[in-house]
C-alpha positions as CSV (number, residue, x, y, z in Angstrom):
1,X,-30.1,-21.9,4.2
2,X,-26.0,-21.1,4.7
3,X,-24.1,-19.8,2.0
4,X,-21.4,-22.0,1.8
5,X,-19.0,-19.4,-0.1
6,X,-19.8,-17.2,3.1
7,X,-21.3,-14.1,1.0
8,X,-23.2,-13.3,4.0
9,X,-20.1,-12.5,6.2
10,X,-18.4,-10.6,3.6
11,X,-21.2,-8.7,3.5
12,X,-21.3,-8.1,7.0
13,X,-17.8,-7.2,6.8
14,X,-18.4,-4.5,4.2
15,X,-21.5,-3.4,6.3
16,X,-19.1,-2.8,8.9
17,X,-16.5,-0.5,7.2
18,X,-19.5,2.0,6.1
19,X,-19.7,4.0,9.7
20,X,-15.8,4.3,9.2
21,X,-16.2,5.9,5.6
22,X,-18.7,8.6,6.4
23,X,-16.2,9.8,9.3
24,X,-14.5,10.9,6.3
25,X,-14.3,11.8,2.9
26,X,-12.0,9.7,0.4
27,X,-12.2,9.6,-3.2
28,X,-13.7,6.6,-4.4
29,X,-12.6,5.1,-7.3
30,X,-9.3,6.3,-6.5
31,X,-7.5,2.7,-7.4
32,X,-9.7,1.1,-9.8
33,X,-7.8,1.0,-12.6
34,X,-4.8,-0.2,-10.8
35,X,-6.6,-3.2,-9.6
36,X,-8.1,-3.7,-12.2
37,X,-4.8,-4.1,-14.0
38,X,-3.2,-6.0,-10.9
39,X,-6.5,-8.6,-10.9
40,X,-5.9,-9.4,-14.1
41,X,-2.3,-10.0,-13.4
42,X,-3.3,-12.3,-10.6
43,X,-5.7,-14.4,-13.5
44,X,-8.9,-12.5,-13.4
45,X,-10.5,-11.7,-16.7
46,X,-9.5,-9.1,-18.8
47,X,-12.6,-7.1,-17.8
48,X,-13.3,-7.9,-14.4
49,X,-17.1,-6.6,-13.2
50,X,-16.8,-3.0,-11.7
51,X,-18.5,-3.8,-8.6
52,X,-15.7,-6.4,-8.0
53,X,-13.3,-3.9,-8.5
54,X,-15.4,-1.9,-6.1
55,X,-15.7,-4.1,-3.7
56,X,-11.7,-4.6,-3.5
57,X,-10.7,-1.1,-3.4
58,X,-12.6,-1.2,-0.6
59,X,-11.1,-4.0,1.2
60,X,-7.8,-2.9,0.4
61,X,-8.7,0.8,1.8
62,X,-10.1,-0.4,4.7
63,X,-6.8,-3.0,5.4
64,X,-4.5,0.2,4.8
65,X,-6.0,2.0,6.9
66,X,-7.0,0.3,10.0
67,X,-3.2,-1.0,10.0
68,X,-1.8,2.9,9.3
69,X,-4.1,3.8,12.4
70,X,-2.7,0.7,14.5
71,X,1.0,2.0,13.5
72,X,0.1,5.8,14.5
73,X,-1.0,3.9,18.1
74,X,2.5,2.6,18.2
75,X,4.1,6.0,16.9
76,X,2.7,8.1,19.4
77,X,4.2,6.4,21.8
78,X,7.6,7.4,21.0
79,X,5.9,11.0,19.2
80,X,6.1,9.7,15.8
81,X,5.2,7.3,12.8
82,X,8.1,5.1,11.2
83,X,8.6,2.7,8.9
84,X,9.4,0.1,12.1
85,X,6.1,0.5,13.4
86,X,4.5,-1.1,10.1
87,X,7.1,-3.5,10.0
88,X,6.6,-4.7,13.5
89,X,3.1,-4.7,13.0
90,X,3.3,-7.0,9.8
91,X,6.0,-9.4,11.8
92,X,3.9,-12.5,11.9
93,X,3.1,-12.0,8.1
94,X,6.7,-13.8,6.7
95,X,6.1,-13.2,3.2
96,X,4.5,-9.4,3.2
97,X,7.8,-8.7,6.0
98,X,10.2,-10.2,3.1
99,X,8.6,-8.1,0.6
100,X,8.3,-5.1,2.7
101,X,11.7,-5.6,3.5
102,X,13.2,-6.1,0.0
103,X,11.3,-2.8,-1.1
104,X,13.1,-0.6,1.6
105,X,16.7,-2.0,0.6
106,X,16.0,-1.9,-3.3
107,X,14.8,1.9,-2.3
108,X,17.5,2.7,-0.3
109,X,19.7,1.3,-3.1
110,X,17.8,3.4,-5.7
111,X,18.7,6.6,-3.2
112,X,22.4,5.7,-2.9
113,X,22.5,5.4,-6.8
114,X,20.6,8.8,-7.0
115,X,23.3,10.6,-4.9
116,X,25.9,9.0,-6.7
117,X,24.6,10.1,-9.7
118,X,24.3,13.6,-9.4
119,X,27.4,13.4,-7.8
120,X,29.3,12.5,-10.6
121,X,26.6,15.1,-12.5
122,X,28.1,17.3,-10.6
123,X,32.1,16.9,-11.1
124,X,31.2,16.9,-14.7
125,X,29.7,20.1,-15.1
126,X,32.5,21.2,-13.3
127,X,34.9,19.9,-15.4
128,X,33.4,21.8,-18.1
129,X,32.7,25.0,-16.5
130,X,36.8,25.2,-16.3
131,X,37.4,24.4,-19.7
């Protein structure tokens, strides 16, 4: 009999990503509590079953980094890894590109508003230094 939630394929999907963790070594558990706080954020219970947390740290470790290794392809081209290579990758994706997007400008902003900081950091202890 079919599943009609398609468990069986998810589980073949999870079969899958096993051969790819034993070619290395990663800390499991590593994001747990994260998502466990961000599943709860997106309506899960408060206490969401540890195995379902488990099961979508490993998704999300497996999405991370097949698409890191698809953007090191790309790098190594050119000789080396930038932020484009993710972005192009994630192109046809509109609303992970916006968001992606809008976290690069509101980090560049939060650089700019570092620098100007310590600039005027700087011209104050100045200004006291020659008092």
């Amino acid at each position: 009999m079919s599943n009609p939630l398609g468990a069986s394929s998810s589980k073949s999907k999870v079969g899958a990503s096993q051969p790819s963790e034993t070619s290395f070594k990663r800390k499991r558990g590593m994001f747990q509590k994260d998502l466990h706080h961000m599943m709860y954020g997106f309506g899960d219970g408060p206490n969401p079953l540890p195995e379902t947390v488990a099961l979508v740290e490993d998704i999300v470790v497996e999405y991370v980094t097949d698409l890191t290794h698809k953007a090191q392809d790309i790098g190594s081209k050119r000789g080396k890894l930038s932020v484009e290579d993710f972005l192009y990758l994630i192109r046809k994706d509109t609303p992970k590109l916006n968001r992606c997007t809008e976290l690069l400008s509101m980090q560049e902003e939060l650089k700019q508003a570092r620098k100007a900081f310590e600039v005027d950091e700087d011209k104050l202890e100045k200004m006291a230094s020659t008092e």
